[in-house]
C-alpha positions in Angstrom: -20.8 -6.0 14.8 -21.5 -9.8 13.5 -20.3 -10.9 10.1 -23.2 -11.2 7.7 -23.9 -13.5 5.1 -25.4 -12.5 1.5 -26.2 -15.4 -0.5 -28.0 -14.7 -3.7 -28.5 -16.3 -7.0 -27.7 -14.8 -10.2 -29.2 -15.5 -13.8 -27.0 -18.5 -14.3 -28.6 -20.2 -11.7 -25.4 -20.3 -9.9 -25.6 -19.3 -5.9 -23.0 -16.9 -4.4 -22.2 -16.9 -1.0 -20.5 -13.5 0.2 -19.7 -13.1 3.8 -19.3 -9.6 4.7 -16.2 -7.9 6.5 -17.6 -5.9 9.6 -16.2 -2.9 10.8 -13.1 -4.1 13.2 -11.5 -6.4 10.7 -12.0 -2.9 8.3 -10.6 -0.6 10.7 -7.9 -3.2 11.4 -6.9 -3.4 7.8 -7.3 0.6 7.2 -4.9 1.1 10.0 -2.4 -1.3 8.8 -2.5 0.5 5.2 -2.0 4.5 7.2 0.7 2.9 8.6 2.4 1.8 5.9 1.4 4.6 4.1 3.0 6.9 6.5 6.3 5.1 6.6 6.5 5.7 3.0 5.5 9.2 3.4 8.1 10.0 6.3 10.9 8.0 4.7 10.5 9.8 1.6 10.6 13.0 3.3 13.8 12.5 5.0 16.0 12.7 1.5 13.4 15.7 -0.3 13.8 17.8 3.1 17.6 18.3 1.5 15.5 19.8 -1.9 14.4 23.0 0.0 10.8 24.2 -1.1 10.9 21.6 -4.1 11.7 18.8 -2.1 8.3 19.7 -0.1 6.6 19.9 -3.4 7.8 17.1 -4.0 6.3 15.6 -0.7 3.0 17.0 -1.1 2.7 14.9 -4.4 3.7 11.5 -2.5 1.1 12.3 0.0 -1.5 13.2 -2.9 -0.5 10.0 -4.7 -0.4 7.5 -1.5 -3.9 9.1 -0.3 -5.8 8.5 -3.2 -3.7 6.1 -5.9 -2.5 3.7 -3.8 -5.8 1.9 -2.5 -7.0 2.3 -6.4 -4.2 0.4 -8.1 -4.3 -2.4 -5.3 -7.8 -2.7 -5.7 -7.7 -3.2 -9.4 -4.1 -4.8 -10.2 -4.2 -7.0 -7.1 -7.4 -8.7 -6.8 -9.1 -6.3 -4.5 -6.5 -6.1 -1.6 -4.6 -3.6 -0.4 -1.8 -5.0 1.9 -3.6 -4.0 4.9 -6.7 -6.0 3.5 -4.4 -8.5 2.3 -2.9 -8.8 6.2 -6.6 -9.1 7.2 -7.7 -11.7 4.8 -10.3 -9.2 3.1 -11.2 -8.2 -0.6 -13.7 -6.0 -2.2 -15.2 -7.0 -4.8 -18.4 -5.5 -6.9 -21.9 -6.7 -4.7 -22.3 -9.2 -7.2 -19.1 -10.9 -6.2 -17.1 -10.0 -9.8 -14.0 -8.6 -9.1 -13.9 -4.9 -8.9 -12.6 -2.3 -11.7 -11.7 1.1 -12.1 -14.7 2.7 -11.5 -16.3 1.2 -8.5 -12.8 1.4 -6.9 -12.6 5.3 -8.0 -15.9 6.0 -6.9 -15.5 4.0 -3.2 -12.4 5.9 -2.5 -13.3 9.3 -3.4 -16.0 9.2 -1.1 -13.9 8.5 1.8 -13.8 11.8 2.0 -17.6 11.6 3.6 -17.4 8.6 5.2 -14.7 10.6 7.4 -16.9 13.1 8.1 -17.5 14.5 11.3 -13.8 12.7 12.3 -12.6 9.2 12.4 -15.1 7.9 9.9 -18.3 8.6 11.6 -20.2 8.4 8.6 -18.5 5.2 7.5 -19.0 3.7 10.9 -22.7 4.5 11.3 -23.3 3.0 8.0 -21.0 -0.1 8.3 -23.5 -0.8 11.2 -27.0 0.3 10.3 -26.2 -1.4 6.4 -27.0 -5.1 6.5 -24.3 -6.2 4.4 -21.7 -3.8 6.6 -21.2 -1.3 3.9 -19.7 2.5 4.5 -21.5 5.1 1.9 -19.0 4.7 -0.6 -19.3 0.8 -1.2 -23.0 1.8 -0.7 -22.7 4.5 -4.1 -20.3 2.3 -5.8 -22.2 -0.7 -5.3 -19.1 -3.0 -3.9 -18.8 -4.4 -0.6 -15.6 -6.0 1.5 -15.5 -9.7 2.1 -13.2 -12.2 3.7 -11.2 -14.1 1.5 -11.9 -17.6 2.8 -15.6 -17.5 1.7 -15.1 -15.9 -1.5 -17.5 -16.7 -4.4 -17.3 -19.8 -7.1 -14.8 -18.7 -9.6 -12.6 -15.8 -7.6 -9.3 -17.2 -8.3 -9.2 -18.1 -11.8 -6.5 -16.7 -13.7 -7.3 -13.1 -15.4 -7.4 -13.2 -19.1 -9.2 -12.7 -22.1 -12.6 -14.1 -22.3 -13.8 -16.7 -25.0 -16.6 -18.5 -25.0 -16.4 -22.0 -25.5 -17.6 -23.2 -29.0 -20.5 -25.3 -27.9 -23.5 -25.7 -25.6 -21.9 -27.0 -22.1 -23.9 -28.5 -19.6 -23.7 -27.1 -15.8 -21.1 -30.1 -14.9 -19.1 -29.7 -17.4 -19.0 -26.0 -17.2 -18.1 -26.4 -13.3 -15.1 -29.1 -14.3 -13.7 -26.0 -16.5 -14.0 -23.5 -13.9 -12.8 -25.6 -11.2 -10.2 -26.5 -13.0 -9.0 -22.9 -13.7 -9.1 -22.2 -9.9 -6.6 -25.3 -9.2 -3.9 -24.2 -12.1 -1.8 -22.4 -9.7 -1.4 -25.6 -7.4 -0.8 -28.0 -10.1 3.1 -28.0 -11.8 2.6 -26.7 -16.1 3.3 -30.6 -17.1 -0.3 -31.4 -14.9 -2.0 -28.9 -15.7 -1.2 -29.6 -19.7 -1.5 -33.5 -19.0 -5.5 -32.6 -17.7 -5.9 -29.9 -20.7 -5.1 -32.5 -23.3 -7.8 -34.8 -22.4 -10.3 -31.8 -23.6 -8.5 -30.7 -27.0 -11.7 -31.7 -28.7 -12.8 -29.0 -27.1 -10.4 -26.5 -27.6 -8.5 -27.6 -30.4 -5.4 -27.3 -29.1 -2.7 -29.0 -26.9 -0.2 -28.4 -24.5 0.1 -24.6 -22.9 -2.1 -23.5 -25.5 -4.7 -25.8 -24.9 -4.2 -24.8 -21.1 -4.5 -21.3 -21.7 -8.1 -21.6 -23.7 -9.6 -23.7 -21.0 -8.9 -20.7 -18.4 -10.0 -18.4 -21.4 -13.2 -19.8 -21.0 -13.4 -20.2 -17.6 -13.2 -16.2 -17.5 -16.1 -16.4 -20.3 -18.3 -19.2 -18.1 -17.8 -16.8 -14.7 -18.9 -13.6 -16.6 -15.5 -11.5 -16.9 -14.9 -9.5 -20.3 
């Protein structure tokens, strides 16, 4: 199956350019993560077979916890990736391009359990290609859908932290300059990335790391995160 594009606008007037994972780079990526998965597993095992019928109890919870709390937590602590994903150069993210939280993550794995239904996710697969935007039923439900990374939407990789809105009226320029400039803090050394901040304490009303920290404050505010 092809790669597809969805490009939409939202009410910002901002366009958002999503190109969608199809089902090999997905399968790759899911296989990488059962491997890994069962290394853990099996190498766990080897020390809790010397427990008896508690170190098997034991086991069973591993299994429980890398089944279904692994692929959470990586979702939502490390920007949508699992490793296999991460291997893959793939993310989910909610279908509006946000980055994706508890719930949505919750609600897409759970339902793996039907997407793997009859056997080797024939569900998932069926969907992935009828679905336009190559979606299994659970990103379908949870209303997310698995991109690649190098086509990921305006404001992605800014920094996570608490929102604040700016205290005036910016125009769409100016707006872009904060957010681009929150995307590019990670490449530029603290001294830079204070050095640019200070040219907009007017704006902030602060200096240095502080000042640094309320521009990317904003920029979370200006790309719609909490």
């Amino acid at each position: 199956m092809l790669d597809t594009v969805r490009q939409f606008e939202t009410p910002e007037g901002v366009f958002l350019r999503l190109r969608a994972a199809g089902a090999l780079p997905r399968a790759q990526a899911w296989s990488i993560d059962l491997a890994i998965r069962a290394a853990v597993f099996w190498g766990s095992m080897i020390p809790l077979a010397f427990l008896g019928a508690g170190g098997m109890g034991i086991g069973a919870l591993v299994m429980f916890v890398l089944t279904w709390f692994y692929p959470v937590v990586c979702e939502v602590y490390f920007h949508g990736q699992t490793l296999g994903k991460r291997a893959m150069g793939l993310r989910v993210v909610n279908a509006d391009g946000t980055p994706i939280t508890w719930m949505p993550s919750v609600v897409r794995n759970l339902l793996r359990a039907v997407d793997m239904l009859p056997g080797v996710y024939g569900v998932g697969l069926v969907s992935t290609l009828i679905d336009p935007y190559a979606r299994r039923l659970g990103d379908i439900i949870a209303g997310t859908m698995v991109i690649h990374t190098s086509e990921l939407p305006s404001g992605s990789q800014v920094p996570v932290l608490a929102a604040h809105r700016p205290p005036l009226d910016l125009a769409t320029d100016e707006q872009a300059v904060i957010v681009d400039f929150a995307e590019r803090c990670a490449q530029l050394t603290p001294q830079r990335q204070q050095e640019l901040s200070n040219l907009l304490d007017p704006l902030t009303g602060q200096t240095g790391e502080a000042g640094t920290r309320q521009l990317v404050a904003y920029a979370n505010w200006l790309i719609g995160r909490p």
